[in-house]
Backbone as CSV, one residue per row, in Angstrom:
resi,resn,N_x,N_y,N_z,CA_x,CA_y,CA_z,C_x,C_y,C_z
1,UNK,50.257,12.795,13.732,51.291,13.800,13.757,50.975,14.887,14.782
2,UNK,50.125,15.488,14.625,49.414,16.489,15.858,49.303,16.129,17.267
3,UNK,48.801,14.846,16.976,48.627,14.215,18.419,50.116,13.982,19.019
4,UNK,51.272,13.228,18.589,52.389,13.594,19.223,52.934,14.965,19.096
5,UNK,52.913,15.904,18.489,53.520,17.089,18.930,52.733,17.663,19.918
6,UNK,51.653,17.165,19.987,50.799,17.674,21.199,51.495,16.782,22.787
7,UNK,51.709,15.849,22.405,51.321,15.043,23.580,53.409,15.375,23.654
8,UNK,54.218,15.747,23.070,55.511,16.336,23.476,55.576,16.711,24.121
9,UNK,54.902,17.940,23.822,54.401,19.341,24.248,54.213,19.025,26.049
10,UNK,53.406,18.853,25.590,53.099,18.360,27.224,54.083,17.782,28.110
11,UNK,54.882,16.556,27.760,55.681,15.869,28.479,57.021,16.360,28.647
12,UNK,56.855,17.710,28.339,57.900,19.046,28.645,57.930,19.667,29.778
13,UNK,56.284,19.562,29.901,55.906,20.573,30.899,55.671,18.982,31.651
14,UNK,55.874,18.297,31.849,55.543,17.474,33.205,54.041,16.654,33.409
15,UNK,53.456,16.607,32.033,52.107,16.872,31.722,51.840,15.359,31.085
16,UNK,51.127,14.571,31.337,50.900,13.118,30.173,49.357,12.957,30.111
17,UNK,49.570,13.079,29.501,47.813,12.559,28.793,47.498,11.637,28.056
18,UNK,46.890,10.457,27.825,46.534,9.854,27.384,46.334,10.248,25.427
19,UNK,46.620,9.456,25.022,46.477,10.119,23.474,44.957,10.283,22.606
20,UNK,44.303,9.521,23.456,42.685,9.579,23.263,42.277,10.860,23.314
21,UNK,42.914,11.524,24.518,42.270,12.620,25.379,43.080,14.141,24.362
22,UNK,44.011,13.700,23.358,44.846,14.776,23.401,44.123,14.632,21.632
23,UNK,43.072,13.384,21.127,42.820,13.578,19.873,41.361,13.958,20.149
24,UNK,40.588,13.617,21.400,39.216,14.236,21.742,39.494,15.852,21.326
25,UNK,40.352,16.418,22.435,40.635,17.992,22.440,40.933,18.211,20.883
26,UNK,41.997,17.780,20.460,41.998,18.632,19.155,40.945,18.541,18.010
27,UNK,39.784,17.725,18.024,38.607,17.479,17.129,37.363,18.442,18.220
28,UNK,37.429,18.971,18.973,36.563,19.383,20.111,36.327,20.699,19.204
29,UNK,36.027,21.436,19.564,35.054,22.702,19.014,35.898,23.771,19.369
30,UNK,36.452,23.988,20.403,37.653,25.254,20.949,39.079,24.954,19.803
31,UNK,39.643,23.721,19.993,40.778,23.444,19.328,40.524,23.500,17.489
32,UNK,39.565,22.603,17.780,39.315,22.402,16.005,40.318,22.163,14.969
33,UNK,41.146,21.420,15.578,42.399,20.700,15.144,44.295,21.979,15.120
34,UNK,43.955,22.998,15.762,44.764,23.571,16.393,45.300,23.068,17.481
35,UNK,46.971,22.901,16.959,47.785,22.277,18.317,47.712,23.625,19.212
36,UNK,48.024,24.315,18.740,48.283,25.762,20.040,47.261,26.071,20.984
37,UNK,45.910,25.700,20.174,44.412,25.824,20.954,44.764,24.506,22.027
38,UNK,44.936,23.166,21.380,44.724,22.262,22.174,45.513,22.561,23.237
39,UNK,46.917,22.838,23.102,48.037,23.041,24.336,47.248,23.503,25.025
40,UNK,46.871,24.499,25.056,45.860,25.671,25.961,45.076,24.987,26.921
41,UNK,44.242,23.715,26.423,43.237,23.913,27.150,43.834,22.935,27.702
42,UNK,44.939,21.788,27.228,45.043,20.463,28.029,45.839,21.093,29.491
43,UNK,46.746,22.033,29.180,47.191,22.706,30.096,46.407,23.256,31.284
44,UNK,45.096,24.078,30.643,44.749,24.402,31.795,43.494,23.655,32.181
45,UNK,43.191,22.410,31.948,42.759,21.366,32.598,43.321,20.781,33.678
46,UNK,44.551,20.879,33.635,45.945,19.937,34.452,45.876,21.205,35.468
47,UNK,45.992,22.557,35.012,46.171,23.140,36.316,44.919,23.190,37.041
48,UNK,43.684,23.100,36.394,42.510,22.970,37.573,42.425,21.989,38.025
49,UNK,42.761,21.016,37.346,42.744,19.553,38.242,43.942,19.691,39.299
50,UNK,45.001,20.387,39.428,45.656,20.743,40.525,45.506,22.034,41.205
51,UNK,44.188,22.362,41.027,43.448,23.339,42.321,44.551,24.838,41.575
52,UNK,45.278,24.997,40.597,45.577,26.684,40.322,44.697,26.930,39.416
53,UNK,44.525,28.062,40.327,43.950,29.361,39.491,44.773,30.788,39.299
54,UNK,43.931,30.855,37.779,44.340,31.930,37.267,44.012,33.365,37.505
55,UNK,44.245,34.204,37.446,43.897,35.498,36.920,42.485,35.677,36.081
56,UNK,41.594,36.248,36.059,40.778,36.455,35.318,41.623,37.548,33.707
57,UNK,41.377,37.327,32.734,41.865,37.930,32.113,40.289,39.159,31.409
58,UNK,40.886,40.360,30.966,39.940,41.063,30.752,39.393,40.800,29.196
59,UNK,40.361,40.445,28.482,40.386,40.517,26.681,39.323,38.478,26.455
60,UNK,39.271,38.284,27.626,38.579,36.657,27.173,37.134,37.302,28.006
61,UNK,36.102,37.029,26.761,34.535,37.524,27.138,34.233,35.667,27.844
62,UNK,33.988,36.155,28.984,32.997,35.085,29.744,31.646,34.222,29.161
63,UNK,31.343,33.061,29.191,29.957,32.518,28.558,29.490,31.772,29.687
64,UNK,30.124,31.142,30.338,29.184,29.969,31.636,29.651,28.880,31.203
65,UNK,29.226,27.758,31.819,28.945,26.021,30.862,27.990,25.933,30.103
66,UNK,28.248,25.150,29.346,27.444,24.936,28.299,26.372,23.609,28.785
67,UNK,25.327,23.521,29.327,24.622,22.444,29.178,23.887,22.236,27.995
68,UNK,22.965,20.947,28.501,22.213,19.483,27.526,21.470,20.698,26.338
69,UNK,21.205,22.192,27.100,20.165,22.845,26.112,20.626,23.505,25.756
70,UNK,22.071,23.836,25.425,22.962,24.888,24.726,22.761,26.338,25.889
71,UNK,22.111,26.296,26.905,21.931,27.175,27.477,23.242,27.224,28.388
72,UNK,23.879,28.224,28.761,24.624,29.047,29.944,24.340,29.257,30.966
73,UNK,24.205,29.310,32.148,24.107,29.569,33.585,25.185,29.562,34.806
74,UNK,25.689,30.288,34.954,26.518,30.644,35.905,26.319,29.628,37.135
75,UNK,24.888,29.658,37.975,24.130,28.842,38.846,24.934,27.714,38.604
76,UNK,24.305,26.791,37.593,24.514,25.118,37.216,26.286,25.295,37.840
77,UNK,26.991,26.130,37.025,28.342,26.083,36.511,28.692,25.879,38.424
78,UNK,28.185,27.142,39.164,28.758,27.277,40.800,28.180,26.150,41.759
79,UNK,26.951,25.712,41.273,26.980,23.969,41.774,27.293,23.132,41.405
80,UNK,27.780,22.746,40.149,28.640,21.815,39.766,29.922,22.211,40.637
81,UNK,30.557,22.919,39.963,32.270,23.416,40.971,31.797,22.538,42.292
82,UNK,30.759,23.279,43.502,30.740,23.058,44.847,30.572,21.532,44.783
83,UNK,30.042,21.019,44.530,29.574,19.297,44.794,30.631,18.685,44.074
84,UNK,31.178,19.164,42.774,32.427,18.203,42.205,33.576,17.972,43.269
85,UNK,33.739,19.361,44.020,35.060,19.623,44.867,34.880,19.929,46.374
86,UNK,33.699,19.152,47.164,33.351,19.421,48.148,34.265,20.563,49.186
87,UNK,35.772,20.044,49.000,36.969,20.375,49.611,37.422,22.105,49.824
88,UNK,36.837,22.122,48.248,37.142,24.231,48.358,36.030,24.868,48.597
89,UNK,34.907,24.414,48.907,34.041,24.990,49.510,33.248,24.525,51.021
90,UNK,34.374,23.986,51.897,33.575,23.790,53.048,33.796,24.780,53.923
91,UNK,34.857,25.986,53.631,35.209,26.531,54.232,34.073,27.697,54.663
92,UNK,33.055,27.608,53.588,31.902,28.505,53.341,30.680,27.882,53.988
93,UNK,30.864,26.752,54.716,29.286,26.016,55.477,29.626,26.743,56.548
94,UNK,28.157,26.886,56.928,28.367,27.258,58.121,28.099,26.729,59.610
95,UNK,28.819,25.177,59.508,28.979,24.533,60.497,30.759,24.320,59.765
96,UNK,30.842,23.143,61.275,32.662,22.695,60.996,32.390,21.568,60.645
97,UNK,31.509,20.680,61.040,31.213,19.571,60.485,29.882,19.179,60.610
98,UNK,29.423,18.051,59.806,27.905,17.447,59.664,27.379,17.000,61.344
99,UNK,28.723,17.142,62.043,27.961,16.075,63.704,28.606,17.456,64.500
100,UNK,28.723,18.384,64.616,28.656,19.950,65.193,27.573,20.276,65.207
101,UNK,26.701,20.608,66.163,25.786,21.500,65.553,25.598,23.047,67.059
102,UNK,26.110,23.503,67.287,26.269,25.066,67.571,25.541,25.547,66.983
103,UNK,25.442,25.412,65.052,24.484,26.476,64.524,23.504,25.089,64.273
104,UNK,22.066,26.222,63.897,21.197,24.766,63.566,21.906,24.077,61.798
105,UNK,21.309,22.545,62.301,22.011,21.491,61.043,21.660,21.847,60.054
106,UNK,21.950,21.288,58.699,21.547,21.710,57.668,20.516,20.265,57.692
107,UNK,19.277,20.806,56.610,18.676,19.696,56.251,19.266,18.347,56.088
108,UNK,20.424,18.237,55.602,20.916,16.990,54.994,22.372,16.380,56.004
109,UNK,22.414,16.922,57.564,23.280,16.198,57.942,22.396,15.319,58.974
110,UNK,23.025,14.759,59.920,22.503,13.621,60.571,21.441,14.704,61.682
111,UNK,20.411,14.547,61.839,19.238,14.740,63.118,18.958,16.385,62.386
112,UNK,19.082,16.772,60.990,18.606,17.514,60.539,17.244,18.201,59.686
113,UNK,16.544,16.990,60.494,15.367,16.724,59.761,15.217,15.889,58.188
114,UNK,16.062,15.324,57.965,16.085,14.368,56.527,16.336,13.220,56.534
115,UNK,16.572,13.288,57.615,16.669,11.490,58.342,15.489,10.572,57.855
116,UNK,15.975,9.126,57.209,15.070,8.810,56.519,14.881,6.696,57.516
């Protein structure tokens, strides 16, 4: 029952999810079998997976990701992002590409010393 008013929900907004994915979320720890929680997050999964971002809001206290040791780190969280999405952060290397080199290479492009 939840799972289709959930998965409605969605196909309102233009949104389909798999029904696996829409009974993972609502047994997950944020939702905890709240459709309104689940909407929330399947929603804004779909918009990060289509590159929008939000607003920071002031009234939601920040924690990090959660890794393997229950621990938080901001770090892990901003290298995961960079390596998941190579794309929104190349704008920040400071070459244009791996076979440019104007500035010196980075360790890890071609004749950058990691050549194996």
């Amino acid at each position: 029952m939840q799972v289709t008013k959930v998965a409605n929900e969605l196909a309102k907004a233009g949104i389909k999810v798999e029904d696996k994915t829409v009974q993972r979320v609502l047994r997950g720890r944020y939702a905890n079998g709240n459709v309104d929680k689940a909407l929330q997050l399947l929603v804004m999964i779909e918009d990060s997976n289509d590159g929008i971002v939000s607003r920071v809001r002031n009234d939601v206290k920040m924690l990090g990701a959660e890794n393997n040791g229950g621990v938080t780190c901001y770090l892990d969280t901003l290298l995961f992002a960079m390596f998941a999405r190579l794309d929104a952060f190349e704008v920040e290397y400071p070459f244009s590409s791996p076979f440019s080199f104007s500035s010196p290479p980075p360790p890890f492009a071609p004749g950058g010393g990691m050549d194996f």
